[in-house]
C-alpha positions as a Markdown table, in Angstrom:
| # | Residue | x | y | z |
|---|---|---|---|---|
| 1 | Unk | -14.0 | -12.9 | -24.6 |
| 2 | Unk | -11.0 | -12.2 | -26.4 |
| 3 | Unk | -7.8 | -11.3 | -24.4 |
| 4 | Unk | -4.1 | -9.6 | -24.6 |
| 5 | Unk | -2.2 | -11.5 | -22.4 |
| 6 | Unk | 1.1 | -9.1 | -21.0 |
| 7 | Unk | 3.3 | -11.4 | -19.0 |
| 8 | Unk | 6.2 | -10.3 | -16.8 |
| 9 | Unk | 8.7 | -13.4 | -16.6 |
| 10 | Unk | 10.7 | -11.6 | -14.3 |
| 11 | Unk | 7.8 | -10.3 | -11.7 |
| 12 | Unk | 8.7 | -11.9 | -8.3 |
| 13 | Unk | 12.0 | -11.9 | -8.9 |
| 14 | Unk | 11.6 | -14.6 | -11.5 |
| 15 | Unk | 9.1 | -16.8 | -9.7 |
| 16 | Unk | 6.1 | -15.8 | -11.6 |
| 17 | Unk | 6.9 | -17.8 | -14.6 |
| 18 | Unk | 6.3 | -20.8 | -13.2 |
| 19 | Unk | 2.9 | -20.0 | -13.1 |
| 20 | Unk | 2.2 | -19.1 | -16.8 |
| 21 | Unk | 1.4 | -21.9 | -18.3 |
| 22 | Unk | -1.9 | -22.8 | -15.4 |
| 23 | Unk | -2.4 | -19.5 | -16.1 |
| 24 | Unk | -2.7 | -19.7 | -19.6 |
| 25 | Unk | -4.8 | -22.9 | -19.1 |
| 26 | Unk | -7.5 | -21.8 | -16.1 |
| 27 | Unk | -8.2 | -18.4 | -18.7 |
| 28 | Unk | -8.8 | -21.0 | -21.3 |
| 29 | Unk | -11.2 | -23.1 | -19.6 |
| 30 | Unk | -12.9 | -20.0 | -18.9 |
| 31 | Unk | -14.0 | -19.8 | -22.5 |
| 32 | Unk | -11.1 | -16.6 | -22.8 |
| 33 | Unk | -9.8 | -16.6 | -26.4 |
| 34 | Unk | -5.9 | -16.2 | -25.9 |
| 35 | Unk | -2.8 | -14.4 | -27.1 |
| 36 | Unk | -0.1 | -13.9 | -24.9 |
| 37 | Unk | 3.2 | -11.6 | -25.2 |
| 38 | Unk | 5.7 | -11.9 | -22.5 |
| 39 | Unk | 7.6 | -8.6 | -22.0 |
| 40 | Unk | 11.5 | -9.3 | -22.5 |
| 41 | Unk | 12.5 | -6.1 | -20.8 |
| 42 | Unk | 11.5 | -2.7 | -18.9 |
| 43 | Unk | 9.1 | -1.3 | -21.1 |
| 44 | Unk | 8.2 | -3.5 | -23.5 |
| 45 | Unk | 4.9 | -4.1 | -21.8 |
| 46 | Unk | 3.9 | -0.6 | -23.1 |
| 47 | Unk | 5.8 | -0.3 | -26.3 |
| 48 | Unk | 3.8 | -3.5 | -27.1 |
| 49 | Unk | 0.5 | -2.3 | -26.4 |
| 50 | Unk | 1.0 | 1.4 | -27.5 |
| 51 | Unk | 1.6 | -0.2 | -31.1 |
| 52 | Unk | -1.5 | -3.1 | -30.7 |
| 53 | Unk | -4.3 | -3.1 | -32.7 |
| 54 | Unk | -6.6 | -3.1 | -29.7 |
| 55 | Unk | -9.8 | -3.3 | -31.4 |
| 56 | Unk | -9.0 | -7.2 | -31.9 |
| 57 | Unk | -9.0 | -7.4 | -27.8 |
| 58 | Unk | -11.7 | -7.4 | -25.6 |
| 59 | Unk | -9.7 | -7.0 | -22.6 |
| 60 | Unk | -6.0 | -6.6 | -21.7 |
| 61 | Unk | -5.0 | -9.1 | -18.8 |
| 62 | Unk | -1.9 | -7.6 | -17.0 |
| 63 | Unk | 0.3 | -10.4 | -15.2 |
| 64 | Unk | 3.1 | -9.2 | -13.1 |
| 65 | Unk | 3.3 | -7.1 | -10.8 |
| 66 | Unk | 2.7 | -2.8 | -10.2 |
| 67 | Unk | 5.6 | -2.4 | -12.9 |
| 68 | Unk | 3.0 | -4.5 | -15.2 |
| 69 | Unk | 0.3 | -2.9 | -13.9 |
| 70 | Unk | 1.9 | 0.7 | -14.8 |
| 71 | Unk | 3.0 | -0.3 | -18.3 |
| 72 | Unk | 0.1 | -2.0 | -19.3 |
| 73 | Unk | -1.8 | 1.2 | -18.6 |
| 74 | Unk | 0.7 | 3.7 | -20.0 |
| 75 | Unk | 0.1 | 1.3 | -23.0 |
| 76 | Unk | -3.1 | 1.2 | -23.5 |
| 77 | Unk | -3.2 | 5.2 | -22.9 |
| 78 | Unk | -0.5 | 6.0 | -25.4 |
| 79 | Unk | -2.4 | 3.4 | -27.8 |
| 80 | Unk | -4.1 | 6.1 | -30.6 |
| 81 | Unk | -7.3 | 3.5 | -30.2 |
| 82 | Unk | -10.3 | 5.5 | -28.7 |
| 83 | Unk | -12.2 | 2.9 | -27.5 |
| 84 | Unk | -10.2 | 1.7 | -24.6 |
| 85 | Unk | -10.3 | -2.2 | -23.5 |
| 86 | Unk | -11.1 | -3.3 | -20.2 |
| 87 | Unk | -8.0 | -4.7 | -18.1 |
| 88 | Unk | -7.9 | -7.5 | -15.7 |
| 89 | Unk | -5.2 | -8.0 | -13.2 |
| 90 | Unk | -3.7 | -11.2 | -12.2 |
| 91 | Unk | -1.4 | -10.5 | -9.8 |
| 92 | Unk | 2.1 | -12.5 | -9.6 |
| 93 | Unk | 4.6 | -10.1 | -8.9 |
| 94 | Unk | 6.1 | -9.4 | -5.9 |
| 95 | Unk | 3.9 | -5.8 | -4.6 |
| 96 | Unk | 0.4 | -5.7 | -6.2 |
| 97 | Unk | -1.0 | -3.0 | -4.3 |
| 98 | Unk | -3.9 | -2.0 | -6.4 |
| 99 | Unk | -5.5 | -5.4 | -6.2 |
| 100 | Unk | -5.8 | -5.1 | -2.7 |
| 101 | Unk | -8.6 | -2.6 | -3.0 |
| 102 | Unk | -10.9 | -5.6 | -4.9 |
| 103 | Unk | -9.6 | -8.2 | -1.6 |
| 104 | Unk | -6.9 | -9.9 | -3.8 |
| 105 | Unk | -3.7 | -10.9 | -2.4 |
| 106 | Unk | -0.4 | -11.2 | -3.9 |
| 107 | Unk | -0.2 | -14.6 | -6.0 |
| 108 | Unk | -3.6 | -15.5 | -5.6 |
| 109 | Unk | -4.0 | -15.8 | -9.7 |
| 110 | Unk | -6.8 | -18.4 | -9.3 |
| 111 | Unk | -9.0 | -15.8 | -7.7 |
| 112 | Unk | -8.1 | -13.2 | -10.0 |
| 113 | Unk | -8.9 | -15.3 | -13.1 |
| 114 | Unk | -12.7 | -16.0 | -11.4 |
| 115 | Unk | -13.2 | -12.3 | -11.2 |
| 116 | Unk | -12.1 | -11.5 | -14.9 |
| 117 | Unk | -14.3 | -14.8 | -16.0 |
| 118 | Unk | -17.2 | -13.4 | -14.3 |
| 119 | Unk | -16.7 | -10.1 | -16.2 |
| 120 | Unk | -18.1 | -7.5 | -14.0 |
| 121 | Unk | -16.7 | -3.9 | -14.5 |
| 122 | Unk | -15.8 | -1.2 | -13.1 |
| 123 | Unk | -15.0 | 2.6 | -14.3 |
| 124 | Unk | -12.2 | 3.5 | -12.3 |
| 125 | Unk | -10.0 | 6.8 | -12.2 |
| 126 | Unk | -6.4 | 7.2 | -13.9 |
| 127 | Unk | -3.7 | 9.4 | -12.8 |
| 128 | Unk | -1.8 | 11.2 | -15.2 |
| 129 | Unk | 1.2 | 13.1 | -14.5 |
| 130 | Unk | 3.4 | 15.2 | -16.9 |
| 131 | Unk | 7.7 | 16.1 | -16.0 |
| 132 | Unk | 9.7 | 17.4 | -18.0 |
| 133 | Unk | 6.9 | 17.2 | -21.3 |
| 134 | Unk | 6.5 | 13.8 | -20.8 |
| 135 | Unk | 3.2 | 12.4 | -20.0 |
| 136 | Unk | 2.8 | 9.4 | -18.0 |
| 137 | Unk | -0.2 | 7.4 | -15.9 |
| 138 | Unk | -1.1 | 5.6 | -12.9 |
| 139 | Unk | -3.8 | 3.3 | -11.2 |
| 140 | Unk | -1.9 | 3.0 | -7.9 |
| 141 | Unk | 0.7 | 6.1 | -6.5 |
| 142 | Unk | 3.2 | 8.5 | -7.8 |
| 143 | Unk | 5.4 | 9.9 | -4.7 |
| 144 | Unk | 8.9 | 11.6 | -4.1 |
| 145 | Unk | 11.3 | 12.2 | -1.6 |
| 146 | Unk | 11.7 | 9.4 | 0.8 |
| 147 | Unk | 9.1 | 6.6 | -0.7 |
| 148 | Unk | 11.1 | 6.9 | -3.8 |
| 149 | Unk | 14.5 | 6.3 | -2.4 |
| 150 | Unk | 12.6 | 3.4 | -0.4 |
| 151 | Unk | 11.4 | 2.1 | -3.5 |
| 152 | Unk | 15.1 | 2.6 | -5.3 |
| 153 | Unk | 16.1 | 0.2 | -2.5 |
| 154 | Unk | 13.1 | -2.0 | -2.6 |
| 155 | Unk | 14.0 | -3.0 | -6.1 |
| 156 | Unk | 17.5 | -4.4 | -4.9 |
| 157 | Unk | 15.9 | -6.3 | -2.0 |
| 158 | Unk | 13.2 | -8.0 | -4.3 |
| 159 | Unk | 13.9 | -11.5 | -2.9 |
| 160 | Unk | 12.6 | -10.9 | 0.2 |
| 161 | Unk | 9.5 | -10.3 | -1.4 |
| 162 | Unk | 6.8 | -7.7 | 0.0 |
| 163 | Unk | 9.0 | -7.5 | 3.3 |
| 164 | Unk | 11.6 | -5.4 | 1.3 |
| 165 | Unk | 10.1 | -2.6 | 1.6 |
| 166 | Unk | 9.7 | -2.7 | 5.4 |
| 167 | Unk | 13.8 | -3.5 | 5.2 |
| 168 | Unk | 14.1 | -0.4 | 3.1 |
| 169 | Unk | 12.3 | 1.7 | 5.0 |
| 170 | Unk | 14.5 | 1.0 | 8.0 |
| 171 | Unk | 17.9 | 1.2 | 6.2 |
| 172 | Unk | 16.6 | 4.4 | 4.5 |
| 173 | Unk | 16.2 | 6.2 | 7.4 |
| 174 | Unk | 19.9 | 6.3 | 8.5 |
| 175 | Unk | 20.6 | 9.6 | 6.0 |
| 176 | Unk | 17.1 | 10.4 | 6.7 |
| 177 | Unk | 16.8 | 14.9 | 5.6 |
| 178 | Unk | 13.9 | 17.0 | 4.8 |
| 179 | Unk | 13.1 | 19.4 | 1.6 |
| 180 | Unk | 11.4 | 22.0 | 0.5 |
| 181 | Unk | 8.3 | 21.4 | -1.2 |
| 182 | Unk | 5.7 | 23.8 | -2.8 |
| 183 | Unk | 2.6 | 22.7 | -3.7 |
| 184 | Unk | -0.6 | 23.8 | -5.8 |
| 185 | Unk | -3.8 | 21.7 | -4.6 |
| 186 | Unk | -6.9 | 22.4 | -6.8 |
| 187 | Unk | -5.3 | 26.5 | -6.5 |
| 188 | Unk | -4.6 | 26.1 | -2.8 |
| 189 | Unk | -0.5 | 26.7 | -1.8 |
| 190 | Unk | 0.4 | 24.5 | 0.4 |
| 191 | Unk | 4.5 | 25.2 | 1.5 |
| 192 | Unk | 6.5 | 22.4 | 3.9 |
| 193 | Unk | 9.5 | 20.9 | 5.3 |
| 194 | Unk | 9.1 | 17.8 | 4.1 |
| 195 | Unk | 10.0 | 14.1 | 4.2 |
| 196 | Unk | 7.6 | 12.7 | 1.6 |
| 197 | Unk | 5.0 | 13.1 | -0.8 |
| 198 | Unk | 2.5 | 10.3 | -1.8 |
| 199 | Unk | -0.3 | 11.2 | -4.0 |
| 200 | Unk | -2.7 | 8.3 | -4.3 |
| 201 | Unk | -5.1 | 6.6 | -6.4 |
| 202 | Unk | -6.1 | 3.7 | -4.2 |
| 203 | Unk | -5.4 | 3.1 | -0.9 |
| 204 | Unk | -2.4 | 1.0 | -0.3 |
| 205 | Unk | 1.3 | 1.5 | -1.6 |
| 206 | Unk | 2.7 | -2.2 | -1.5 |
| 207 | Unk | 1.7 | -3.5 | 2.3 |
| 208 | Unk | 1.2 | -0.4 | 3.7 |
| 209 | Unk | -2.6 | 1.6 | 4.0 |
| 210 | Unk | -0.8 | 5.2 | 3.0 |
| 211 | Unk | -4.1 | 6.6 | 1.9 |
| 212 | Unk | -7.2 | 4.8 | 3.7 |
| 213 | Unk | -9.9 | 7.3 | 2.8 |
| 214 | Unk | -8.8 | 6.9 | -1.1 |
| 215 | Unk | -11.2 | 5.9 | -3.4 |
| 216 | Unk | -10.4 | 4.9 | -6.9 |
| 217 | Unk | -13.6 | 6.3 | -8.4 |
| 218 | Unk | -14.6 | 9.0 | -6.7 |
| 219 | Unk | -12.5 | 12.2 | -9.3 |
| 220 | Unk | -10.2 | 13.0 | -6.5 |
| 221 | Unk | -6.6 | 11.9 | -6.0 |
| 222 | Unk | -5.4 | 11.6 | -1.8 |
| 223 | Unk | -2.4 | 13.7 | -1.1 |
| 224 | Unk | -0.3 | 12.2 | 2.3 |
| 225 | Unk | 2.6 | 14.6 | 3.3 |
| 226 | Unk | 5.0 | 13.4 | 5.7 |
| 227 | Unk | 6.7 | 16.8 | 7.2 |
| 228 | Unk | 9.9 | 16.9 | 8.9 |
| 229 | Unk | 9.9 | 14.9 | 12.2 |
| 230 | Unk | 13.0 | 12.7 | 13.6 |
| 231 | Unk | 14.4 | 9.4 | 12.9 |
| 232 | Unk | 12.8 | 7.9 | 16.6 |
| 233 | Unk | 9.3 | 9.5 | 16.0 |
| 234 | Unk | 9.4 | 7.6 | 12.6 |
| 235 | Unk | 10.2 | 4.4 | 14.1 |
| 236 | Unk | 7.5 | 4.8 | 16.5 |
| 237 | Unk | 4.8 | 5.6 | 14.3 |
| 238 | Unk | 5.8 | 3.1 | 11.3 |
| 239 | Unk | 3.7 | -0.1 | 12.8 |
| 240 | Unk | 0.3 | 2.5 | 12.0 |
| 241 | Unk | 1.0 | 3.0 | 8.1 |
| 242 | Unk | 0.2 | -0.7 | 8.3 |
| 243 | Unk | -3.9 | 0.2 | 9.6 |
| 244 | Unk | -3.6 | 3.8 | 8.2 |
| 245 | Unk | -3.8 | 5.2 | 11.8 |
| 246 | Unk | -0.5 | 7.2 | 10.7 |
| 247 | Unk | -3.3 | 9.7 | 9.0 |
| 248 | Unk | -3.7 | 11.1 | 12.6 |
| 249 | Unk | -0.1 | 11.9 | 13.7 |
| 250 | Unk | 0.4 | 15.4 | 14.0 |
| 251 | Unk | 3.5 | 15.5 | 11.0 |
| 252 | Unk | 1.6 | 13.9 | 8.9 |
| 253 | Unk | -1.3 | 16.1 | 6.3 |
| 254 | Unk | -3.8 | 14.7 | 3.6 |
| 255 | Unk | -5.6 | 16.5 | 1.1 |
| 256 | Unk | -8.1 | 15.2 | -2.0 |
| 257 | Unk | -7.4 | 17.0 | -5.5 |
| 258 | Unk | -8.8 | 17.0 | -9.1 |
| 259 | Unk | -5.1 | 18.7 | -10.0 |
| 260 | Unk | -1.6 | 19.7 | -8.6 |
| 261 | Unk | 1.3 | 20.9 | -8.9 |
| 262 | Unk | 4.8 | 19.7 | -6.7 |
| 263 | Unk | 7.9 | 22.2 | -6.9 |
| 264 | Unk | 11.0 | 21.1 | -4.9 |
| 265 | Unk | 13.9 | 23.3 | -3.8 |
| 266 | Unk | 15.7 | 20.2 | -5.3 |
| 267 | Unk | 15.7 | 17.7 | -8.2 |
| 268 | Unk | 13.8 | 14.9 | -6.6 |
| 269 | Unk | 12.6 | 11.5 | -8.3 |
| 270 | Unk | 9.0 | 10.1 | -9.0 |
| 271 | Unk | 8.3 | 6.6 | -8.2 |
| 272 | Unk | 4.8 | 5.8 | -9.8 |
| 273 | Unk | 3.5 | 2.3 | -9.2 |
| 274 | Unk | 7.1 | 1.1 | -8.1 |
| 275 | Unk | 8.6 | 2.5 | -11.0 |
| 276 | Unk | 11.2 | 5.4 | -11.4 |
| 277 | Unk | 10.4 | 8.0 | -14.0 |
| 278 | Unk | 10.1 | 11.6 | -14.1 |
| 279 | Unk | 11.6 | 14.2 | -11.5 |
| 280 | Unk | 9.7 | 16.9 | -9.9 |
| 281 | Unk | 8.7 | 19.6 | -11.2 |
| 282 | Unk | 5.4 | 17.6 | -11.4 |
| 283 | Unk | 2.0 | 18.1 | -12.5 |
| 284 | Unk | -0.5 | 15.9 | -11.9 |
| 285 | Unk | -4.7 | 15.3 | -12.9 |
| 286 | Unk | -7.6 | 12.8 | -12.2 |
| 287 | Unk | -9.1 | 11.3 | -15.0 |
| 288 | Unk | -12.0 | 10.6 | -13.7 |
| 289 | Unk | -13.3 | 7.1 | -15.0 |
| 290 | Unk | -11.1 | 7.1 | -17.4 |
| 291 | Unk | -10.9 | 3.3 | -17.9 |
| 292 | Unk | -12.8 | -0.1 | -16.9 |
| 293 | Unk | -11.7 | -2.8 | -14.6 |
| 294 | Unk | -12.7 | -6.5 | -14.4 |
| 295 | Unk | -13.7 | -6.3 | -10.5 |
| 296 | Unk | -15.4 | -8.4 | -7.8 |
């Protein structure tokens, strides 16, 4: 097998590095033929794979974390190559929520390298969203209003590792205010006062089950609106976005949709796979298998 290594030496706030050269060396007993690229800053994971000839690769392996994740697939998207490589995921930065759907945790690179050796596949679906005539996709979530000024926060608090965005969420909630949002789901309107918008790929967004019915092959993306409800309810209900039991409260909607639309009464900013890029207006499609992964 021959394999594109992309390796963040910044994911988990610096500690992943530390791992790259067993990395390099468990792949290599594993009979994987090797080049690796470390990214030297945010984008370079995609600018290097958008200009790769990827027919010389196998397989991409994405080590980091979701940021890594989310360039490595903008990457190989934006690459004018056809015939798309599989990617394998070896997880080392501090969120990794897409992993958790094949029963990997965070850091557990040993694991991950098994599955890749093993080299079972699976078609999985892409999101792909365009703002402002910009096209961008996704594996895990893209979401506004108040997971994206968690996630602003979340990216300051990085040292305390997957906990951050628990912290965030709590000191986030003091100028806690609602919006307007309009949306188109697959032609349906669908108008709120609303808190959030998460629309999901797989089920969890860093340690937290936002969308537990989501399934990252079945051609349909899951929609979670959080609509306007106080600061105490929140704090009440936050222990159940941890089992997904939040999907019942009463403020809270989900939907499944091929394509949508988001309008906002105000400018607000997407945060796909713990990134921020784009602001709503958004529009946003399943591809539906769009792209193999090495899974267990």
């Amino acid at each position: 097998m021959r394999a594109l290594l992309i390796f963040n030496p910044q994911a988990a706030n610096g500690r992943a590095l530390k791992h790259l050269e067993k990395i390099k060396s468990l792949l290599t007993e594993k009979g994987i033929s090797l080049k690796t690229m470390l990214t030297g800053h945010r984008g370079h994971g995609i600018e290097i794979l958008k200009n790769t000839d990827l027919k010389e690769f196998d397989t991409v392996l994405s080590a980091g974390g979701d940021g890594t994740l989310f360039e490595t697939i903008n990457g190989i998207m934006k690459n004018p190559e056809k015939k798309k490589p599989a990617i394998g995921i070896i997880p080392v930065g501090t969120g990794n929520a897409f992993v958790r759907d094949m029963e990997l945790e965070t850091g557990n690179f040993k694991d991950a390298i098994d599955i890749i050796a093993k080299g079972k596949l699976k078609k999985v679906d892409v999101g792909k969203f365009t703002t402002k005539n910009e096209t961008h996709y996704y594996l895990n979530i893209v979401g506004l209003g108040f997971v994206s000024d968690v996630n602003g926060l979340a990216q300051k608090l990085k040292v305390f590792g997957n906990l951050s965005y628990t912290f965030a969420v709590f000191i986030k909630l003091i100028p806690l205010k609602t919006y307007k949002v309009k949306l188109n789901i697959d032609g349906k309107e669908v108008e709120r006062e609303n808190i959030f918008v998460e629309v999901s790929n797989s089920r969890y967004t860093s340690n937290f089950l936002m969308a537990p019915e989501a399934k990252i092959d079945d051609g349909y993306l899951d929609i979670t609106l959080l609509n306007k409800t106080s600061r105490i309810r929140m704090i009440k209900a936050f222990p159940k976005i941890f089992t997904g039991e939040h999907v019942k409260l009463p403020e809270v909607e989900t939907f499944k949709a091929q394509k949508l639309s988001i309008y906002t009464d105000e400018e607000k900013i997407l945060t796909p796979d713990g990134e921020m890029i784009g602001t709503s207006p958004v529009e946003i499609e399943c591809l539906h298998r769009e792209i193999e992964v090495f899974w267990r």
